[in-house]
C-alpha positions in Angstrom: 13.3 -10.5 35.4 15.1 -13.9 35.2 17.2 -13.6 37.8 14.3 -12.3 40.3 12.5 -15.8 39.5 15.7 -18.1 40.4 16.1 -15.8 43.9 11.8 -16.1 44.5 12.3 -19.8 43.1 15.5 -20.3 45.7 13.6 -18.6 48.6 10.8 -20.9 48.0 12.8 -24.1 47.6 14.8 -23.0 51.3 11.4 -22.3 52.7 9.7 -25.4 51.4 12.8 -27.3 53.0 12.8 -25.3 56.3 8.8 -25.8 56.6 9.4 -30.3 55.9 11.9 -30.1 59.4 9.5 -28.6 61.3 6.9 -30.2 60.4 8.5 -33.5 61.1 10.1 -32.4 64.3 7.4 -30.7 65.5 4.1 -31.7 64.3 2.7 -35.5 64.6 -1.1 -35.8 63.5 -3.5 -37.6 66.0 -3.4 -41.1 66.0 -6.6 -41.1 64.4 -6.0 -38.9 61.6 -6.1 -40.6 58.5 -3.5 -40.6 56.2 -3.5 -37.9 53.1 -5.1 -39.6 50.8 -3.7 -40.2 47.3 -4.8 -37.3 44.7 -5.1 -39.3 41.4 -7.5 -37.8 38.5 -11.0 -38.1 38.8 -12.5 -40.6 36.7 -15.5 -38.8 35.2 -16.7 -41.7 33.2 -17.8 -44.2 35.9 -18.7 -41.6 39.2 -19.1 -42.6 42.8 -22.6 -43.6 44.1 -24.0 -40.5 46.1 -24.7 -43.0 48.9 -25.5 -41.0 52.3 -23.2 -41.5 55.6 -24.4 -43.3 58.4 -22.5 -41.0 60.9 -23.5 -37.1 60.8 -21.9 -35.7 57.9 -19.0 -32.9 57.8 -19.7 -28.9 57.1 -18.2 -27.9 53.9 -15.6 -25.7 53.7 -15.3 -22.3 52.7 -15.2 -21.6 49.2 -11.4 -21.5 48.1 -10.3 -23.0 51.1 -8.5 -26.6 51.6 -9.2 -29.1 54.2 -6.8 -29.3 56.9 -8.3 -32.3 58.4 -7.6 -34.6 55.8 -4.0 -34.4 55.2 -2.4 -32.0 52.8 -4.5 -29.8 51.2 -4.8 -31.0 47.6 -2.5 -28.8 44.5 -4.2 -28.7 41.2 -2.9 -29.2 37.5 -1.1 -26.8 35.9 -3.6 -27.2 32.4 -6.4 -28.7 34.5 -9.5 -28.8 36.8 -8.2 -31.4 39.0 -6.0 -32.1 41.5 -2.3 -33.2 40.7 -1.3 -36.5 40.1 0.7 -37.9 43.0 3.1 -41.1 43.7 4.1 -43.1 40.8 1.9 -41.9 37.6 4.5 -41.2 34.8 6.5 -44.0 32.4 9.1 -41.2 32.7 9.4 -40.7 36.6 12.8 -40.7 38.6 11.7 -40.4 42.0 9.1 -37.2 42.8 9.8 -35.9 39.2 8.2 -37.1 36.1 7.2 -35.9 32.9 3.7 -35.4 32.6 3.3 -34.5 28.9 5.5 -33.4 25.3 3.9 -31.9 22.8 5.2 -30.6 19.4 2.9 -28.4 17.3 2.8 -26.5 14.1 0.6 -23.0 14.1 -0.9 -20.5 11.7 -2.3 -17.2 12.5 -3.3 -14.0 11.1 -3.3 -10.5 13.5 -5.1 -7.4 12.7 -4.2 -4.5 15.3 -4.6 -1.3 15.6 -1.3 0.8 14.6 -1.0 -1.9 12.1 -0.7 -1.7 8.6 -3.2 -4.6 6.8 -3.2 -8.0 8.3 -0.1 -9.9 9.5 0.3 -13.7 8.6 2.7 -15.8 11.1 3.7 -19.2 11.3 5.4 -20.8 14.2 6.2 -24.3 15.2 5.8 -24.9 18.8 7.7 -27.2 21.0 6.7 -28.2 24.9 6.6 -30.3 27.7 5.4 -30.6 31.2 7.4 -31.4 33.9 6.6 -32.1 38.0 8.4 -32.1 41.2 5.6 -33.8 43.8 6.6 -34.9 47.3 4.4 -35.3 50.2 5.1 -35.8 53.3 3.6 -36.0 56.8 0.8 -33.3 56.9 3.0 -30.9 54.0 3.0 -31.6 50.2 5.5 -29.3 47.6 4.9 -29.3 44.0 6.5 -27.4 41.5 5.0 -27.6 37.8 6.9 -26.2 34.8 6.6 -26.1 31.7 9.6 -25.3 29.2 8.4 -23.1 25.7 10.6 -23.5 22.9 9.2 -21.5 19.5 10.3 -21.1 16.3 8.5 -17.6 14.8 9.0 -16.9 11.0 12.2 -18.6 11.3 13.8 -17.1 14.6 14.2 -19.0 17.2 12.6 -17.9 20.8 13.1 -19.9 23.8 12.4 -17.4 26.8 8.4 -18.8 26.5 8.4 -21.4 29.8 5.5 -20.9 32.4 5.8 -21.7 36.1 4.1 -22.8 38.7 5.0 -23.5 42.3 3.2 -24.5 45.5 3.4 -26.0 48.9 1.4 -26.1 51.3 1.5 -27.7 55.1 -1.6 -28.5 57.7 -2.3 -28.2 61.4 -4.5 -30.4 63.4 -4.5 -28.0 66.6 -7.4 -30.2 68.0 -10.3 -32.0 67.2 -12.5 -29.2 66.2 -10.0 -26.5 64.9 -7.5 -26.8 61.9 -5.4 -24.4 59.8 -3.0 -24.9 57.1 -0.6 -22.8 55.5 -0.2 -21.9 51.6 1.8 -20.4 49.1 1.5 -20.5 45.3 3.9 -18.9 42.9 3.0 -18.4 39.3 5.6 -16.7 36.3 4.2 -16.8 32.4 7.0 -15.3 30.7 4.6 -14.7 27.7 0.9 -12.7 28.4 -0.5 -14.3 25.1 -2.1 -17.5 25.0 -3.2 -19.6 22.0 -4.6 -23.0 23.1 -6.5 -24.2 26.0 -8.7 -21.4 26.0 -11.6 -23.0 27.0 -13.1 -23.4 30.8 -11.8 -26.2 32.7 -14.3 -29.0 34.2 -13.8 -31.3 37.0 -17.3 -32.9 38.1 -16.0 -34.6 41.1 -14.4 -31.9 42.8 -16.3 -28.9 41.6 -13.8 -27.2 40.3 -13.5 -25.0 37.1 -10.8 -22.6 36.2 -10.6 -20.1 33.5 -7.9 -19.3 30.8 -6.3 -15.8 30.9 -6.8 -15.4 26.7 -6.4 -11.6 26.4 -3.0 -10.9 24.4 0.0 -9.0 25.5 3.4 -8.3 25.8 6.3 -9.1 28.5 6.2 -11.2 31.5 3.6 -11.5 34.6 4.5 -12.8 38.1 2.2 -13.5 40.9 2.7 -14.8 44.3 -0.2 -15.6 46.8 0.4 -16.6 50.7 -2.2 -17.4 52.7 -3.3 -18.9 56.3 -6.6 -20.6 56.6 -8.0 -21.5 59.9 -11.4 -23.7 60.4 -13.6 -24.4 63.4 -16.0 -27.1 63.4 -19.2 -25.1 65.4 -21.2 -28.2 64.8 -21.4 -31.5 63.1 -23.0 -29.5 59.8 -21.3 -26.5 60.5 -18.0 -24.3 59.9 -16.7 -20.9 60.4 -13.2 -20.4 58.7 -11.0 -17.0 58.6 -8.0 -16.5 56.0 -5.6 -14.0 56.0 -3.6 -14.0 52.9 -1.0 -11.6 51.2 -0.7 -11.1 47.3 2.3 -9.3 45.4 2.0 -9.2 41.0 4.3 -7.8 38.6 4.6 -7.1 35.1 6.9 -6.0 32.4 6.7 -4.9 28.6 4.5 -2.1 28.0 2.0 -2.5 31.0 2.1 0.8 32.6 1.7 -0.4 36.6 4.3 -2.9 36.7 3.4 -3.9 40.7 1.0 -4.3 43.1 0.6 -5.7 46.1 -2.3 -6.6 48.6 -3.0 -7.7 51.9 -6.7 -9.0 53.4 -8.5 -11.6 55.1 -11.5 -13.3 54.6 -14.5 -15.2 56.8 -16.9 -17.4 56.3 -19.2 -19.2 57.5 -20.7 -22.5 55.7 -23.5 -25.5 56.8 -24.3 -28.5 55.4 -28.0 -28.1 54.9 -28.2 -32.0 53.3 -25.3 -34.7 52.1 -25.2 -32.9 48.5 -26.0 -29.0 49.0 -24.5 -26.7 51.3 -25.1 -23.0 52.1 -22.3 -20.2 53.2 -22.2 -16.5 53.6 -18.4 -14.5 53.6 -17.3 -11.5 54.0 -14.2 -10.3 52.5 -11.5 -7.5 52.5 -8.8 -6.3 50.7 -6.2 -3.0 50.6 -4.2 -3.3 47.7 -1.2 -1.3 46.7 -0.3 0.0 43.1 3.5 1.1 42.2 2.3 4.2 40.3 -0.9 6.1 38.8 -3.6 4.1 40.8 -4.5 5.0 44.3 -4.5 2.7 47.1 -7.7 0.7 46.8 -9.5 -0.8 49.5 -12.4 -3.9 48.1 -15.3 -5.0 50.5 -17.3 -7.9 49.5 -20.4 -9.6 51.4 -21.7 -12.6 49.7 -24.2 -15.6 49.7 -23.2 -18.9 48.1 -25.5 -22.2 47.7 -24.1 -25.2 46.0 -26.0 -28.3 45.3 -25.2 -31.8 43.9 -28.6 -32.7 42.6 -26.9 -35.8 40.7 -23.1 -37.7 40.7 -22.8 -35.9 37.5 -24.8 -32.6 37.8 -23.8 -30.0 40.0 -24.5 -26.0 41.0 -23.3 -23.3 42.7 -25.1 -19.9 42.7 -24.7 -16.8 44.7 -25.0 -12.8 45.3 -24.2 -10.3 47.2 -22.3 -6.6 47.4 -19.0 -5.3 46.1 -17.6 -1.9 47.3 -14.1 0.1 46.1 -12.5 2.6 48.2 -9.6 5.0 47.1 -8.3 8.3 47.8 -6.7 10.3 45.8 -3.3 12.1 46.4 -3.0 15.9 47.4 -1.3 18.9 46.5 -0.6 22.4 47.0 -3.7 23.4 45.2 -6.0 20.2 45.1 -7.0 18.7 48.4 -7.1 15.0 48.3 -10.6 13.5 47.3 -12.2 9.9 48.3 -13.9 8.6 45.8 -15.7 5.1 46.6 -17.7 2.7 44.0 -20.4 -0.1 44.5 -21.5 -2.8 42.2 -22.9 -6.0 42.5 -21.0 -9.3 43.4 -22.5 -12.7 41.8 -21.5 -16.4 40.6 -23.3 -18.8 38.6 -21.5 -22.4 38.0 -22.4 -25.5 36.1 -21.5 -28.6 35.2 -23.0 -31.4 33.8 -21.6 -34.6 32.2 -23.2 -36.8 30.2 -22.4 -40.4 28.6 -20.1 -39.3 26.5 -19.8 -36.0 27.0 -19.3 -32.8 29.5 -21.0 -29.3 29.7 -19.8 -26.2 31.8 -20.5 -23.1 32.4 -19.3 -20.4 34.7 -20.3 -16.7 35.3 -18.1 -14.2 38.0 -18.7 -10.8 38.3 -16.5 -9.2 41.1 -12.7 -7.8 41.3 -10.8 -7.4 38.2 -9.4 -10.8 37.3 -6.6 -11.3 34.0 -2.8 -11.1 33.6 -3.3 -7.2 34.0 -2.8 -5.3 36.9 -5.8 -2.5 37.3 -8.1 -1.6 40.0 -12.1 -2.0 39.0 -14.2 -4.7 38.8 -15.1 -7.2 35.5 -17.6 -9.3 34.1 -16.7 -13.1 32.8 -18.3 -16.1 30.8 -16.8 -18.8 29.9 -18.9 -22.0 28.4 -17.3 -25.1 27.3 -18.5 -28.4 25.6 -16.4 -31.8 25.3 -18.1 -34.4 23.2 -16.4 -38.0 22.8 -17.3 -39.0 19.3 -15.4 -42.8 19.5 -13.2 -44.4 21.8 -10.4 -42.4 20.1 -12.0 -39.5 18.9 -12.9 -36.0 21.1 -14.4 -32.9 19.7 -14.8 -29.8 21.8 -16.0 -26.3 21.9 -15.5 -23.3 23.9 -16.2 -19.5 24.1 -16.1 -16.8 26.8 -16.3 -13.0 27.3 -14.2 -10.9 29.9 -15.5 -6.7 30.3 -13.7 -4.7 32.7 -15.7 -1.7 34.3 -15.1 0.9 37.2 -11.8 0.0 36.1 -8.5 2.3 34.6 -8.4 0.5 32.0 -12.0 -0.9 31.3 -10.4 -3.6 28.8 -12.7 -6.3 27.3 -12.3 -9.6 25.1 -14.3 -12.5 23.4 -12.8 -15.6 22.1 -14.1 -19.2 20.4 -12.4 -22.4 19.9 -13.0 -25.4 18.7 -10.8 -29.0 18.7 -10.7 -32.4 17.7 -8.2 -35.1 19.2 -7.4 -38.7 17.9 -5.4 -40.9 20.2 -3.4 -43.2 18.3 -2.5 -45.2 21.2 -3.3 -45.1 25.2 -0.6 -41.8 25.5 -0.6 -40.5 22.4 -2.6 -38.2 20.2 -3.0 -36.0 17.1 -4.5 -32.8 18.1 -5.9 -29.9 15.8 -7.6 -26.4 16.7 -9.3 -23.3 15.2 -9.4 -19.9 17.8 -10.5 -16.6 17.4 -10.1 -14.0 19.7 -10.6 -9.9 19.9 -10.0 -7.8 22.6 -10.5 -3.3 22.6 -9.3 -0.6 24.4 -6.4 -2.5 26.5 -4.2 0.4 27.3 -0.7 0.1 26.9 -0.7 -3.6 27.3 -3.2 -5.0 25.4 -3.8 -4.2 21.9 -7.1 -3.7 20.2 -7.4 -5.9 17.7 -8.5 -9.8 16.5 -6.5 -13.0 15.9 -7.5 -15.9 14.4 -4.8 -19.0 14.9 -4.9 -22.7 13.8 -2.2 -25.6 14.9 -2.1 -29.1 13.7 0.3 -31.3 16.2 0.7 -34.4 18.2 0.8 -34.7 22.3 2.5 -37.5 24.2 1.3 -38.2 27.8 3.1 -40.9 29.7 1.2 -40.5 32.4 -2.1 -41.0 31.3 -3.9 -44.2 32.2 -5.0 -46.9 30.1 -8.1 -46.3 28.4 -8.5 -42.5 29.5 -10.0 -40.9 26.5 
């Protein structure tokens, strides 16, 4: 498994290179193209004015999609809602790398599985960091986040625990009115378990929330996403964009499909109905391929989506629509192959709300299986998370969610809870502590049923956080 990421992780790094020279030979932006702008964190404390443009405003774009027109398309965080930190943002930078955080912690927790005799006590001390490659340049940007794992279990020493995460991405201004870009996105977690940052992932400004994968397992998992996005401006309020895109996952340990891979396209079409909500419809396919057991598996999706900024720090999206799976089973000498097709409704529900001194989200997806599994079906997920900033140095925070698998092989389901506290000591540096529970049932071969319950005590160093950024 190692040596397959260094020969993904070379292919990338020659195609990344390959992609810079013809950009630069090949591609100069209009001379009134702005220039990318720079992607520093959010600041959620003080937000813009929702002031509204004197010229017609833009369309937005379709959901999942980045804007070619502005420059290269923005990367997010590895542990975050926002978009990466670019240019000089670390104390501990040599050129486009720097070291984004080091954290050292010290964990209890207690497992109760089934096949288990009684309850098993562990303690573990935790050592990590956070590392970037960033460069941008002309319409492209590369990043490559990693983040080296070493852990110390009952005394044994485990270092094969580092998680990965690679992206570039390069845009076209083909004319005025039409735009495309081009992106691929690696991720490896060498370990399907996850203790800490659990909870859902806010960032007001942007929209954006992202969910943890907490359910427990064994071995490694590997996925790689390509895809080309191409947007036509139909009017000043309106857009119609199609993406193609082509997704390959792989896991190892006990997980009994160890690939897949999947090919589809999506389109949509979204208007600007005022300078703070927007309205889009999309339609979506997708054939995907399992290595063994599972039948090819063809996912239709037609969907509604409304999103509304009532305040600078309030924000909605809802939407609806229709989910269909399509698979045919093999044939034999005796059993002629049957077709077998499943429907079930598509929907999303996001929220997020931030007040003086604190921030509340909330998201709910129901659609195609999501998770560090690889299954066919369709799953249900909440996530809900509060952050509360008790003093200038003090943050408490609280989280739970729920993932249910159905129409699935596998029809795996888990709950977890959190809660945290952090004291920084100083601008970039903090004590951190944290209580989680989770269970998960009927996981198949690669994810136990059973419940854990995990507390760590540490201390985080981040030297490129910002003065005054609690």
């Amino acid at each position: 498994m190692n040596h397959k990421i260094l020969r993904i992780m070379a292919a990338f790094a020659l195609l990344a290179g390959c992609l810079a020279q013809t950009t630069r030979a090949q591609q100069e932006p209009p001379s009134t193209q702005n220039p990318p702008p720079t992607q520093n964190p959010p600041n959620t404390d003080n937000p813009p004015k929702q002031d509204v443009p004197a010229n017609p405003p833009q369309a937005p774009l379709p959901p999942g999609v980045a804007d070619p027109s502005t420059g290269s398309p923005p990367i997010r965080t590895m542990n975050g809602a926002g978009p990466l930190p670019s240019g000089r943002v670390s104390q501990v930078q040599f050129g486009p790398i720097y070291l984004q955080s080091a954290e050292f912690l010290q964990l209890f927790d207690a497992i109760t599985a089934t096949g288990q005799t009684g309850t098993v006590w562990d303690y573990s001390s935790l050592f990590r960091a956070q590392i970037v490659f960033d460069h941008a340049f002309k319409n492209s940007h590369v990043a490559v986040q990693y983040q080296p794992r070493l852990m110390v279990i009952n005394g044994n020493v485990n270092v094969d625990t580092g998680n990965l995460n690679a992206e570039w991405s390069t845009s076209f201004h083909l004319t005025p009115r039409l735009n495309a870009s081009l992106t691929n996105s690696l991720s490896y977690f060498s370990r399907q378990g996850q203790f800490d940052n659990l909870d859902l992932m806010a960032d007001v400004t942007t929209g954006s929330l992202v969910q943890s994968n907490f359910l427990e397992g064994s071995g490694q998992f590997l996925t790689d996403r390509t895809e080309f996005a191409v947007v036509y401006q139909t009017s000043p309020r309106g857009r119609f964009g199609v993406t193609p895109y082509f997704e390959y996952q792989e896991s190892t340990g006990t997980q009994a499909i160890g690939q897949s891979l999947g090919y589809g396209a999506s389109a949509t079409y979204a208007y600007l109905l005022t300078p703070t909500s927007s309205a889009s419809v999309q339609y979506q396919v997708d054939d995907t391929h399992f290595s063994k057991f599972l039948p090819v598996t063809v996912y239709q999706t037609v969907s509604g989506t409304y999103a509304q900024q009532l305040t600078p720090t309030w924000r909605f999206a809802i939407g609806g629509g229709v989910s269909t799976s399509s698979s045919t089973a093999s044939s034999s000498t005796t059993t002629p192959s049957t077709r077998s097709t499943q429907v079930t409704e598509n929907a999303l529900f996001s929220l997020i709300k931030t007040f003086g001194h604190a921030t509340l989200a909330f998201n709910y997806y129901r659609g195609q299986a999501l998770g560090l599994q690889i299954t066919n079906g369709f799953a249900d997920r909440f996530d809900l998370s509060y952050v509360h900033r008790l003093s200038r140095r003090t943050e408490f925070d609280l989280g739970a969610g729920y993932y249910r698998e159905f129409l699935s092989a596998t029809n795996t389901s888990g709950f977890y809870a959190s809660a945290g506290t952090s004291y920084w000591l100083a601008d970039k540096v903090a004590v951190t502590s944290q209580y989680s529970y989770k269970k998960q049932e009927n996981g198949g071969l690669n994810y136990k049923t059973g419940k854990l319950q995990y507390i760590s005590v540490g201390i985080r160093w981040e030297p490129g956080r910002r003065p005054g950024d609690y």
